[in-house]
Structure formats: C-alpha cells, structure tokens
C-alpha positions as CSV (number, residue, x, y, z in Angstrom):
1,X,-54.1,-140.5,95.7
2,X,-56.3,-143.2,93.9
3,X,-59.6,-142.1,92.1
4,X,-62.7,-143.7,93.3
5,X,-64.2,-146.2,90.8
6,X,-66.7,-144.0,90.5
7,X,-65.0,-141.5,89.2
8,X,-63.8,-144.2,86.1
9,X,-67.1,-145.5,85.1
10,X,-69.2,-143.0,84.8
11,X,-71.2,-144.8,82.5
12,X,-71.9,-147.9,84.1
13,X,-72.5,-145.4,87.7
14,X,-75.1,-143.8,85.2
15,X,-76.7,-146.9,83.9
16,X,-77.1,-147.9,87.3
17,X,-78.6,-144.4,89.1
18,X,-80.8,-144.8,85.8
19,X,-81.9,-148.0,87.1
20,X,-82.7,-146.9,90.6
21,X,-78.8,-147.1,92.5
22,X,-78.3,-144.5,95.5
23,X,-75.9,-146.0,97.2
24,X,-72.9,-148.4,97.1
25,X,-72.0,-149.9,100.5
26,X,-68.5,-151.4,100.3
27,X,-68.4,-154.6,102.5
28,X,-64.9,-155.4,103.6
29,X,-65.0,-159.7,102.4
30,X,-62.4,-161.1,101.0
31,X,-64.7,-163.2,99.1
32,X,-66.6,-162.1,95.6
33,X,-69.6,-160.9,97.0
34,X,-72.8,-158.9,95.5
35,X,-75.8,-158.2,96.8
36,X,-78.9,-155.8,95.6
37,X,-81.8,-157.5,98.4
38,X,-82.3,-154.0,99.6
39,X,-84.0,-151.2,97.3
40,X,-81.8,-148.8,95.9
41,X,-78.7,-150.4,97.1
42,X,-75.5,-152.5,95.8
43,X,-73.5,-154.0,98.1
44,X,-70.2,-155.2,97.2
45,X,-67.2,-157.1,98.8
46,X,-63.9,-154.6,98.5
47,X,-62.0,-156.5,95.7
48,X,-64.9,-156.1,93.3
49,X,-64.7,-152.0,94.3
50,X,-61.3,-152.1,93.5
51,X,-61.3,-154.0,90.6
52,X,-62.7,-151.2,87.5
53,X,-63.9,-154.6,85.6
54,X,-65.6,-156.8,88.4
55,X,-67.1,-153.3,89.7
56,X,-68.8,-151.8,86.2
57,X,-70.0,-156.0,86.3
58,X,-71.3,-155.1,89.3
59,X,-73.3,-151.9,88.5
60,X,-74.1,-153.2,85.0
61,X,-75.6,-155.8,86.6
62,X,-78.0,-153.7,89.6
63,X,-81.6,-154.0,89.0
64,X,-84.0,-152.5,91.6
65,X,-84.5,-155.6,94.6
66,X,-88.3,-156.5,94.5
C-alpha cells in the first residue's frame, strides 16, 4: 500500500497548516492545476498529489485566499 503524500512531507504539510491549510481537495484533472480561491483550502489536480515534488510546490506555495 502507497503512503499518502502527506505522510512524506511533513514539513511542507507543516509550513502550510502554519500558514492557514485545513484541507486538500484532490481534483481528478489530468491537467496541472492549483487553486487556493477559497480560505483554508488547496485544491490540486491528482498528478500534482502524486507527484512528492509538484505537491510540496504546491503546499510551499498556499497562502491564505483573500
């Protein structure tokens, strides 16, 4: 069984959850997508969640919408 990326980047997750993250909804696209419109919230296409690199981008990246 595969571990979450989650459980591999502990501290990007942490960096992120410092920087107001609660919740990481997986959108199944093809296409490189990344979103953080709504507070709280990164939204990423399913290559980036399976990718460790493109995903700690990701979550390095996630500043609070607004």
């Amino acid at each position: 069984m595969n571990e979450a990326p989650e459980s591999k980047s502990h501290a990007a997750v942490r960096q992120a959850w410092e920087h107001g993250l609660t919740m990481i909804i997986v959108l199944p696209y093809e296409d490189p997508y990344s979103s953080t419109d709504k507070p709280g919230i990164l939204e990423i296409d399913q290559v980036t969640y399976e990718d460790i690199n493109r995903f700690e981008s990701a979550l390095r990246s996630f500043r609070p919408a607004g």
